[in-house]
TORKOL-719739 format. One record per residue (C-alpha): x, y, z; residue number from 0. Coordinates in Angstrom, 1 decimal, always signed. Layout:
BEGIN
@X: X Y: Y Z: Z seq: NUM;
...
This chain:
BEGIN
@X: -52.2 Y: +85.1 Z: +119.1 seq: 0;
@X: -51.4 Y: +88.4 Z: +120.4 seq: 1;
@X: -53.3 Y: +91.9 Z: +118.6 seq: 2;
@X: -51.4 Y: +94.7 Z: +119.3 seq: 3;
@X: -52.8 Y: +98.1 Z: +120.2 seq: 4;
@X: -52.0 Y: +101.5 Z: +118.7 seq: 5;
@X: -50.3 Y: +104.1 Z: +121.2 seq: 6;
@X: -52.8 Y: +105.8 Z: +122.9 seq: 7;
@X: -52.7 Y: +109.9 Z: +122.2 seq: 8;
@X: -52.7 Y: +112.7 Z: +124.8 seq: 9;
@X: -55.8 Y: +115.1 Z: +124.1 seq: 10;
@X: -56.6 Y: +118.3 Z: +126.6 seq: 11;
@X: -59.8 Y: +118.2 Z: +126.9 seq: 12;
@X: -62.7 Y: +120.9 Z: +127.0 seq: 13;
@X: -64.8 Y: +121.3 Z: +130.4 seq: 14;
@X: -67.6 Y: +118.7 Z: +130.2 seq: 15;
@X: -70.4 Y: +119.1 Z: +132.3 seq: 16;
@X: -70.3 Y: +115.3 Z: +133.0 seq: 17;
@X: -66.9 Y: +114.0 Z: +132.9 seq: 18;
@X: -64.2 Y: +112.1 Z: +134.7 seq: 19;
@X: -61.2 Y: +112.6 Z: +134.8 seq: 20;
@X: -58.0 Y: +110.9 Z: +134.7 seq: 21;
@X: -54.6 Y: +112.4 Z: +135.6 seq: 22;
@X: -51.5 Y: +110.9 Z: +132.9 seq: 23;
@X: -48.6 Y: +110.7 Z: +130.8 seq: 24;
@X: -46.5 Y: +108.0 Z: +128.7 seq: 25;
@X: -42.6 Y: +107.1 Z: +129.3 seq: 26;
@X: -40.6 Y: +104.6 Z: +128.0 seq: 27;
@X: -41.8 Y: +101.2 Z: +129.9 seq: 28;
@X: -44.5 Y: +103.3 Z: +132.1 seq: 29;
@X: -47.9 Y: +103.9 Z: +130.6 seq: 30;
@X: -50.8 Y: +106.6 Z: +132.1 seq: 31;
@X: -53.7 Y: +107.5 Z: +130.6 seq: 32;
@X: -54.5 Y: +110.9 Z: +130.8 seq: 33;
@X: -58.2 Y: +111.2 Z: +129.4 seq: 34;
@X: -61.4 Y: +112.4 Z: +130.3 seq: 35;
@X: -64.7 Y: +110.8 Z: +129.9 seq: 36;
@X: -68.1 Y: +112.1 Z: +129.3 seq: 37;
@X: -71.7 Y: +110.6 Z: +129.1 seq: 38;
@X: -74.7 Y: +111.5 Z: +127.1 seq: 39;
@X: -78.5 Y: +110.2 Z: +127.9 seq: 40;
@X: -81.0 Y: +108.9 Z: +125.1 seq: 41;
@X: -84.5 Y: +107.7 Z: +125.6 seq: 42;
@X: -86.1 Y: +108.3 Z: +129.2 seq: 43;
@X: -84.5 Y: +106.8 Z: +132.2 seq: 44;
@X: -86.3 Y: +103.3 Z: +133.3 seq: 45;
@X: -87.6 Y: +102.2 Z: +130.0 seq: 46;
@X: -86.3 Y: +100.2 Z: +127.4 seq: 47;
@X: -85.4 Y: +102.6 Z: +125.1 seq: 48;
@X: -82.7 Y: +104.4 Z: +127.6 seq: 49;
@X: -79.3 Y: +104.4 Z: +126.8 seq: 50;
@X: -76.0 Y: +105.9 Z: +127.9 seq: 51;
@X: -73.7 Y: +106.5 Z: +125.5 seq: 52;
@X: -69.8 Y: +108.0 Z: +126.3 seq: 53;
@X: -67.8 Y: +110.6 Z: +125.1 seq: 54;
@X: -63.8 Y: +111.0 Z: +125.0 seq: 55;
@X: -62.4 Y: +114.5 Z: +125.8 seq: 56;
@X: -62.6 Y: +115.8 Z: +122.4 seq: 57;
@X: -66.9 Y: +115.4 Z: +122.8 seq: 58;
@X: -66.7 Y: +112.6 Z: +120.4 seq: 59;
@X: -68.6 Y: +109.1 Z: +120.8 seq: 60;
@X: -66.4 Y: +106.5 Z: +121.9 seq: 61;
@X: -67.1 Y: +102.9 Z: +122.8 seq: 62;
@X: -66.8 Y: +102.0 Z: +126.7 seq: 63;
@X: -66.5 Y: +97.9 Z: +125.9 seq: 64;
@X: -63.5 Y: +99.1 Z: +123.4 seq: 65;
@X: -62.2 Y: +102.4 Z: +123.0 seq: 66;
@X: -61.7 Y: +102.9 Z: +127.5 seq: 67;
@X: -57.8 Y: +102.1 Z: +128.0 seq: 68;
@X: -58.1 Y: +98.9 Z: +130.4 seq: 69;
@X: -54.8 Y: +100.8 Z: +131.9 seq: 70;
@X: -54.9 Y: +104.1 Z: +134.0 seq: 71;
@X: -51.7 Y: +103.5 Z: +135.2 seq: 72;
@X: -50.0 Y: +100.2 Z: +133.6 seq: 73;
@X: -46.5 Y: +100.2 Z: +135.6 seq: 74;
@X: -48.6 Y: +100.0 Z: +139.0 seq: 75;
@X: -51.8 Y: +97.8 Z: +137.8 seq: 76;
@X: -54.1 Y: +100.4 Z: +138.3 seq: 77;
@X: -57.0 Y: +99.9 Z: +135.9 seq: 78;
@X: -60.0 Y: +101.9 Z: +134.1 seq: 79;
@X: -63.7 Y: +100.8 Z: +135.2 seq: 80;
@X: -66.6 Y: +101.7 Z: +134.1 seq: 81;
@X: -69.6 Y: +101.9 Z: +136.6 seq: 82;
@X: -72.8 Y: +100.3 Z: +134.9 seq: 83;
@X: -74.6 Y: +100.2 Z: +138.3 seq: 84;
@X: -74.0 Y: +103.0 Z: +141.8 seq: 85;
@X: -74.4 Y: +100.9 Z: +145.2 seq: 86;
@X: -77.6 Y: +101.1 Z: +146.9 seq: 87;
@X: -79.6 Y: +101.2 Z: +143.2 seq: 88;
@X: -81.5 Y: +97.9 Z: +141.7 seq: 89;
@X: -82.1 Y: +98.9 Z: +138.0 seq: 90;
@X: -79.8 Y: +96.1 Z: +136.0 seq: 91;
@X: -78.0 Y: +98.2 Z: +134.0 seq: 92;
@X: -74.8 Y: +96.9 Z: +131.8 seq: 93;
@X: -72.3 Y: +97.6 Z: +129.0 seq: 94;
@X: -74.7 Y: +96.4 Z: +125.7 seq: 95;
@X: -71.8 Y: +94.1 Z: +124.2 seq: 96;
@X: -73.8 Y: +93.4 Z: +121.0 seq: 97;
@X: -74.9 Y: +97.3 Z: +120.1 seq: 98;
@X: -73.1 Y: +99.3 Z: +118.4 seq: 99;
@X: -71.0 Y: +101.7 Z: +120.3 seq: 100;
@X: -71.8 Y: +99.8 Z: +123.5 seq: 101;
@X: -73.7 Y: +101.9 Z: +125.5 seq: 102;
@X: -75.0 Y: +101.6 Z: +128.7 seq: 103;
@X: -78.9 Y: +100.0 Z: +128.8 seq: 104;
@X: -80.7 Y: +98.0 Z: +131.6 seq: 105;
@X: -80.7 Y: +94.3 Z: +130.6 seq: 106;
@X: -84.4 Y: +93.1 Z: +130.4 seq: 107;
@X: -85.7 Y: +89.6 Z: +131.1 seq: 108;
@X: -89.2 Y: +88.2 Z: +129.9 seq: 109;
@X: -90.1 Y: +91.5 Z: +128.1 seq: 110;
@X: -89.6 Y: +93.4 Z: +131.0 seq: 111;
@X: -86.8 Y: +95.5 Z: +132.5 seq: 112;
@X: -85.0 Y: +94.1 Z: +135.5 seq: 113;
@X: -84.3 Y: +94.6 Z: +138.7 seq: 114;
@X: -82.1 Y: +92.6 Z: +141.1 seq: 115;
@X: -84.1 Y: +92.3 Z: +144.2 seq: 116;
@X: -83.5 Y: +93.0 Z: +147.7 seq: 117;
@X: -82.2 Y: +89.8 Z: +149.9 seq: 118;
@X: -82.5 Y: +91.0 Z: +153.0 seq: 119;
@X: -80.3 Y: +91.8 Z: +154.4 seq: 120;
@X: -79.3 Y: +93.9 Z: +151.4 seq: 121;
@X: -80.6 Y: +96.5 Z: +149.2 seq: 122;
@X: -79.7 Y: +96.9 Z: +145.6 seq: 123;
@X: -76.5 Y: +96.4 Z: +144.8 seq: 124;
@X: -73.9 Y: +96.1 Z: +148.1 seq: 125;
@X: -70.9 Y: +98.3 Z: +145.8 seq: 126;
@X: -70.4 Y: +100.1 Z: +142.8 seq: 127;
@X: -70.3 Y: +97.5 Z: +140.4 seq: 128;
@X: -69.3 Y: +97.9 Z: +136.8 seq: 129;
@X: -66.6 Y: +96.3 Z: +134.4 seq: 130;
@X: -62.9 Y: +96.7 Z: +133.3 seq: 131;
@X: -62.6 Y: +97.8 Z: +129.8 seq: 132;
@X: -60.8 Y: +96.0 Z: +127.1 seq: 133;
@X: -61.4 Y: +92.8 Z: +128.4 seq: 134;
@X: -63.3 Y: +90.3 Z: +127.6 seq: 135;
@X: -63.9 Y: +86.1 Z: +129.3 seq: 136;
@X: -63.6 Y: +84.1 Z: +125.9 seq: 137;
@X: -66.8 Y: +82.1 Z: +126.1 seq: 138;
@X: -64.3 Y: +79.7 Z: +123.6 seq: 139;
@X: -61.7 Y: +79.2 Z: +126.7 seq: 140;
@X: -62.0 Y: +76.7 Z: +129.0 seq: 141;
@X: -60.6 Y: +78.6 Z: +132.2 seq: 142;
@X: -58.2 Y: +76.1 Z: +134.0 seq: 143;
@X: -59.0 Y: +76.8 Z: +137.7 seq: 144;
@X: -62.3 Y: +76.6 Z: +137.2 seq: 145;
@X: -62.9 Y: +74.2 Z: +134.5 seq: 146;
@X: -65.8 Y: +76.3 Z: +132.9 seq: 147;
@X: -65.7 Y: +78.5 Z: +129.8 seq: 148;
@X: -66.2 Y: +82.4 Z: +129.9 seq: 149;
@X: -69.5 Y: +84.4 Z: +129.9 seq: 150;
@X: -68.6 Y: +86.4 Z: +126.7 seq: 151;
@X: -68.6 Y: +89.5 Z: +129.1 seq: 152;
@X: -66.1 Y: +91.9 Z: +130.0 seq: 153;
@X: -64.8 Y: +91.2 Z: +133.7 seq: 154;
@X: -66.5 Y: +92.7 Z: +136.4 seq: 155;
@X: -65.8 Y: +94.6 Z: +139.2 seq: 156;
@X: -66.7 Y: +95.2 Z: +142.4 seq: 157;
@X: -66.2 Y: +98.5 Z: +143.6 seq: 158;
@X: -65.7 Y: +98.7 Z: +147.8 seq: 159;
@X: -64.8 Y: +102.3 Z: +148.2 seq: 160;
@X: -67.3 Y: +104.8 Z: +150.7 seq: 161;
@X: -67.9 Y: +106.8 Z: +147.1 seq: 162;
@X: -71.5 Y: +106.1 Z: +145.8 seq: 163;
@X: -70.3 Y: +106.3 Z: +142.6 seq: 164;
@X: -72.9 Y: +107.9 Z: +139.0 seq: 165;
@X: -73.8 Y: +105.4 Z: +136.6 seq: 166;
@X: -71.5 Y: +105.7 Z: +133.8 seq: 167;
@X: -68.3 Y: +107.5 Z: +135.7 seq: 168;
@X: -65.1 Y: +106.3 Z: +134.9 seq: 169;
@X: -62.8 Y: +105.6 Z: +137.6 seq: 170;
@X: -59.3 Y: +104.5 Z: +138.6 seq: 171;
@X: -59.2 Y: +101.4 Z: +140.4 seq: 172;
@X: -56.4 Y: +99.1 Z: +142.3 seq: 173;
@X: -57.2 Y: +95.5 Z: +142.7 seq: 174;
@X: -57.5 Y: +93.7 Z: +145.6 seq: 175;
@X: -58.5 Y: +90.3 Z: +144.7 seq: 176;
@X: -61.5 Y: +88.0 Z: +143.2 seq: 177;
@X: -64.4 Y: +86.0 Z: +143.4 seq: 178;
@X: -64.9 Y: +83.4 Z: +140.9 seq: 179;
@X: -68.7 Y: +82.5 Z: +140.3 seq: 180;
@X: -70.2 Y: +79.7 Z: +138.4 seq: 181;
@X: -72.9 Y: +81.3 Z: +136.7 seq: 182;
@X: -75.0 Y: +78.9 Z: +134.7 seq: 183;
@X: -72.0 Y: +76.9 Z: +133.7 seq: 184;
@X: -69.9 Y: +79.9 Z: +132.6 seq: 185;
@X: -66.8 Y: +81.5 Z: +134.7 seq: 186;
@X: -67.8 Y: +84.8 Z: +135.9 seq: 187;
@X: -65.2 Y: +86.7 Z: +137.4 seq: 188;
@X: -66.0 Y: +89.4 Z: +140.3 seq: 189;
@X: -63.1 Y: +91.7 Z: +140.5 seq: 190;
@X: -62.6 Y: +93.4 Z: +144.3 seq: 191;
@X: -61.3 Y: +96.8 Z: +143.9 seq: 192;
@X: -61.3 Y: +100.3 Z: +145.2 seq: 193;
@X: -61.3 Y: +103.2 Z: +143.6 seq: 194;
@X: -57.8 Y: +105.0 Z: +144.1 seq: 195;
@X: -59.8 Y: +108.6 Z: +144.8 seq: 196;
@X: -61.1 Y: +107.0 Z: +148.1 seq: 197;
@X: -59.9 Y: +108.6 Z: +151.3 seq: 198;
@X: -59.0 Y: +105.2 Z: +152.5 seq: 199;
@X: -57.4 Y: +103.6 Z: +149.1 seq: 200;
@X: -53.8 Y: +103.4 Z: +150.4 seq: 201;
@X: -54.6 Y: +101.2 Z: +153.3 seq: 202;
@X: -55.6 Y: +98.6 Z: +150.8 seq: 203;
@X: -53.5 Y: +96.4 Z: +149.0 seq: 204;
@X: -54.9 Y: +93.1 Z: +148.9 seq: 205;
@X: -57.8 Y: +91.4 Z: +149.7 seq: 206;
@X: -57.2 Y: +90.2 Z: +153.7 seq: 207;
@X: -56.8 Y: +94.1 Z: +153.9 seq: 208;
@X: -60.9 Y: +94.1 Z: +153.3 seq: 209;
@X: -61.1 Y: +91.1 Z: +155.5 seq: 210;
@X: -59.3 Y: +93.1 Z: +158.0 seq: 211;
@X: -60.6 Y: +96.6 Z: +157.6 seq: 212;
@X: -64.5 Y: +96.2 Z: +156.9 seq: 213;
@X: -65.1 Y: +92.9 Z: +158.4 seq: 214;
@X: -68.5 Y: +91.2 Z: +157.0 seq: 215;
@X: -68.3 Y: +92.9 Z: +153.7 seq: 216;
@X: -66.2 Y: +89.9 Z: +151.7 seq: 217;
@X: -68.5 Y: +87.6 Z: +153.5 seq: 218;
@X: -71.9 Y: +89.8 Z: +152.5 seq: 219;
@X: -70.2 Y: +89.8 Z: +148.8 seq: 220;
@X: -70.6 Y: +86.4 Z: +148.4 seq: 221;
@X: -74.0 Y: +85.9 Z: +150.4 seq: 222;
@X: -75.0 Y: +88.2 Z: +147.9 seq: 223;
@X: -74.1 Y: +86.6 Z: +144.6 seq: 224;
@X: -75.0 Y: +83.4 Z: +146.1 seq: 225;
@X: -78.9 Y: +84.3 Z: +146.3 seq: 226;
@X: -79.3 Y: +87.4 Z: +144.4 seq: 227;
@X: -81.3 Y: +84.9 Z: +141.6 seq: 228;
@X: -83.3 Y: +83.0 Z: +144.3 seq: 229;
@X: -86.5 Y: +85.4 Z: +144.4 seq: 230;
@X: -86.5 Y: +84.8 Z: +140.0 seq: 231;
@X: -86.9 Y: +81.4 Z: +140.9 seq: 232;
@X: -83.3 Y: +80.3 Z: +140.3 seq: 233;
@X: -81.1 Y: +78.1 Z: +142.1 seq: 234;
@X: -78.5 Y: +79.3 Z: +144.6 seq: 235;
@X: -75.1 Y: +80.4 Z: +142.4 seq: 236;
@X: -72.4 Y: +78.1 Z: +142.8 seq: 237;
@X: -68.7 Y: +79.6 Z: +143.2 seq: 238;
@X: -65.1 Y: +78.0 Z: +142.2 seq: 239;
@X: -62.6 Y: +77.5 Z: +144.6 seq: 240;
@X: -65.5 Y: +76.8 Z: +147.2 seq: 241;
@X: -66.4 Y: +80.2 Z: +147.6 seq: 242;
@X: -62.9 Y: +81.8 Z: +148.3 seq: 243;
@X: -62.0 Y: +84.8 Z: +147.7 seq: 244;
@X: -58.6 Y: +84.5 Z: +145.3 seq: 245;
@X: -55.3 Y: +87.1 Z: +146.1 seq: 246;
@X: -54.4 Y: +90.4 Z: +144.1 seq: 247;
@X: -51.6 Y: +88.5 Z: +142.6 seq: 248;
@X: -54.2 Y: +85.9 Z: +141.4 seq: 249;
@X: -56.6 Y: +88.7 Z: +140.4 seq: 250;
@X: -54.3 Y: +91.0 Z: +137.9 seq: 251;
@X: -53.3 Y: +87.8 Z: +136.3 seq: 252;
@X: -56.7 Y: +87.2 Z: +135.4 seq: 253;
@X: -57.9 Y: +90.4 Z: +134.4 seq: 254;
@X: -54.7 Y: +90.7 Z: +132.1 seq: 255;
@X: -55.3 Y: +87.7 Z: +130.8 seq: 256;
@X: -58.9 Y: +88.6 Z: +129.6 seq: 257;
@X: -57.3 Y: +91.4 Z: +128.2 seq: 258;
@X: -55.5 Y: +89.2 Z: +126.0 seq: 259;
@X: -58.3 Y: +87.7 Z: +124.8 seq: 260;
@X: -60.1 Y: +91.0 Z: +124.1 seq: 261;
@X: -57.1 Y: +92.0 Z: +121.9 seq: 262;
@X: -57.7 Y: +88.8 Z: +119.9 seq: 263;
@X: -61.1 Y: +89.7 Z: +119.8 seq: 264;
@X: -61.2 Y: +93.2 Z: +118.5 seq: 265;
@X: -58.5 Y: +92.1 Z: +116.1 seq: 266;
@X: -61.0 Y: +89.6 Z: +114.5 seq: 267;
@X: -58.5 Y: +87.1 Z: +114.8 seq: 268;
@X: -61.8 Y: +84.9 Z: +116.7 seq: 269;
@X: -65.0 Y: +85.5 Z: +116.0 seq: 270;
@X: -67.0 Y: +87.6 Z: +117.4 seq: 271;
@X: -70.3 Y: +86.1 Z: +117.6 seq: 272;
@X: -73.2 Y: +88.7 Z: +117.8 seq: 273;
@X: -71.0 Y: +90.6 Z: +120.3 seq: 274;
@X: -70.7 Y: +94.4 Z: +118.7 seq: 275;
@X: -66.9 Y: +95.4 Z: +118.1 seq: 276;
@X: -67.5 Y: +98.9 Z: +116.8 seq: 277;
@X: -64.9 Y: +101.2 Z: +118.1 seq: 278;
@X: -63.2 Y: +104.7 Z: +117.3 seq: 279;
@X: -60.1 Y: +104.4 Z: +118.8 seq: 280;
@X: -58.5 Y: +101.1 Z: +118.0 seq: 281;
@X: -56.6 Y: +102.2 Z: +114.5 seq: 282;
@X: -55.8 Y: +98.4 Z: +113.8 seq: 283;
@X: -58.9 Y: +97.3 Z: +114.5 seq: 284;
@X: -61.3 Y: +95.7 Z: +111.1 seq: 285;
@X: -63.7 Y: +97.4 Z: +113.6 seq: 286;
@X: -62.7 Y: +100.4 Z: +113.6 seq: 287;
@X: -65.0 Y: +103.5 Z: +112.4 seq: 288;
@X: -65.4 Y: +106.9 Z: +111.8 seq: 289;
@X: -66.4 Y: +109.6 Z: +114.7 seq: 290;
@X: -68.9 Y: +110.9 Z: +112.0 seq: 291;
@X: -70.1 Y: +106.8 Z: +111.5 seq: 292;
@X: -70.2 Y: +107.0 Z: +115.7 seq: 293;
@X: -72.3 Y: +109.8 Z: +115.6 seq: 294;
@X: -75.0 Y: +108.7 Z: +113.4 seq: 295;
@X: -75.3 Y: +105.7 Z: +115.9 seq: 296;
@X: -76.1 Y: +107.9 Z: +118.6 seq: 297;
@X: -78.6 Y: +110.1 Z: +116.6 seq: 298;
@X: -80.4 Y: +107.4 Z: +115.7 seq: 299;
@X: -81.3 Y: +107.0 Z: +119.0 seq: 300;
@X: -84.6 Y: +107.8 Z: +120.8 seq: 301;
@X: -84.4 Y: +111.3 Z: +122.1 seq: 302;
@X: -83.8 Y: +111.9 Z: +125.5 seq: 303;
@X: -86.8 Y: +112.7 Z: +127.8 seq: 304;
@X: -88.6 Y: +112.4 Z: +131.4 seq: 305;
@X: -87.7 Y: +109.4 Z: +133.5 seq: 306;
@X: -90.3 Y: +106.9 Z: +133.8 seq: 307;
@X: -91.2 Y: +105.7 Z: +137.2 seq: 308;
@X: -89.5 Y: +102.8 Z: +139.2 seq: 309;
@X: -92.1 Y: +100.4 Z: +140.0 seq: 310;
@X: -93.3 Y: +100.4 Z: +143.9 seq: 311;
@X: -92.2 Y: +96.6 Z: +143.8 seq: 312;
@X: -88.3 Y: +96.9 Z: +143.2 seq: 313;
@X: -88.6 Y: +98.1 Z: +147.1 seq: 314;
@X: -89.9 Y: +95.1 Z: +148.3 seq: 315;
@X: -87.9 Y: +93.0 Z: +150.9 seq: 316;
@X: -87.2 Y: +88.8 Z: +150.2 seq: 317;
@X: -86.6 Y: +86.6 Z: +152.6 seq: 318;
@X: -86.0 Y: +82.7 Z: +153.0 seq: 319;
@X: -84.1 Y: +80.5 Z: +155.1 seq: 320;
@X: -80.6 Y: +79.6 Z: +154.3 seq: 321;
């Protein structure tokens, strides 16, 4: 079953002291976005109680899981993507898919906030890594390359560009290709892209141009989600297709075909689970709310205040034999 969405509005947008931007128009078969996107911090920064919410161009709240076009650019695949973590940082921040309004908050495991840890030879996180939105991997769908079912998650991506991009921009990216990990049973897609800003975007175009043009890095990507969950005392990740990276061709199928699912999704034509599909901007949507609704979300958060310090220990170097 196929939702369909309402055509998306051109807005000019205000300055915003915090914003992306996106540069767009609509024609007859040809779709650009041409938004802006801003964020706005609650609670203090490193504690449980932090959140970033987003803004569209107009200063109203807007969810980043619903209400972000997946499509920047639909006639040449370029797609929206949210950044829920900048390369070189540890703090386990991600797109809360069961609060309302989806904001940004770091996940937290064992009553405590977490932090992926540093497998030498890497530190933090090895790109920008974030998430397409409007998309969604059907934890009801039995994916059938890979045989497992999806992790109820919008798709991720990984970001490759030289930018080290803010938590919660909004960027423009072309895809290159993906990564298909087997994450505790569930398909958990890893999106290659690069953001279309970077100085070196148009020598890309799919993913033996990465193998090419940073040698190591595709081969680091995987080394990475392979052991990143070793020093919690978790097994080695396991990866489809033996660990091989799959083509851009490959890759845009999938992503569009999570889209699919997120259209069933926010169109309540599945359930939803505990996953949260409040949203502003989808008219046809049973989820759909007022900006006024939105706003009283956000209000009802804790105020924003002094970041809390990152513990001396999210520095610290693991290392174990292959």
């Amino acid at each position: 079953m196929t939702a369909h969405l309402p055509q998306w509005r051109l807005i000019s947008p205000p300055g915003a002291s915090r914003s992306w931007w996106n540069r767009a128009r609509t024609t007859e078969g040809e779709t650009h976005i041409n938004m802006s996107f801003s964020i706005e911090e609650r609670g203090r920064p490193n504690t449980k109680e932090f959140r970033v919410f987003f803004k569209n161009s107009e200063g109203k709240f807007i969810s980043p899981f619903h209400d972000i076009p997946i499509y920047a650019n639909e006639a040449e695949n370029i797609f929206h993507a949210v950044v829920e973590v900048p390369r070189w940082t540890n703090a386990k921040m991600e797109i809360a898919t069961k609060d309302p309004l989806n904001p940004l908050k770091q996940d937290v495991k064992k009553e405590s906030l977490r932090y992926v840890a540093n497998v030498f030879p890497h530190k933090g996180y090895i790109w920008n890594y974030g998430a397409i939105p409007q998309t969604w991997e059907d934890p009801h769908h039995q994916d059938s390359d890979t045989g497992c079912v999806g992790d109820n998650d919008p798709i991720d991506i990984c970001d490759i560009g030289n930018k080290v991009c803010s938590r919660g921009e909004v960027i423009k990216v072309k895809v290159l290709g993906t990564l298909a990990l087997i994450d505790e049973g569930e398909t958990d897609w890893k999106v290659i892209v690069i953001n279309t800003e970077d100085p070196e975007a148009g020598d890309f175009h799919n993913i033996d141009d990465v193998r090419r043009l940073k040698p190591g890095y595709l081969e680091a990507t995987v080394d990475w989600f392979r052991r990143y969950k070793v020093p919690d005392g978790k097994p080695e990740n396991q990866f489809a297709f033996n660990g091989e990276f799959k083509d851009r061709d490959f890759a845009i199928k999938t992503v569009k075909s999570t889209h699919e699912f997120w259209k069933v999704l926010i169109s309540k034509q599945t359930s939803a689970g505990e996953l949260n599909c409040m949203n502003t901007g989808v008219s046809n949507s049973p989820f759909c709310c007022s900006f006024a609704e939105a706003e009283t979300v956000v209000k009802s958060a804790c105020a924003s205040g002094p970041e809390d310090p990152i513990p001396s220990s999210v520095d610290r170097w693991f290392y174990y034999e292959k």
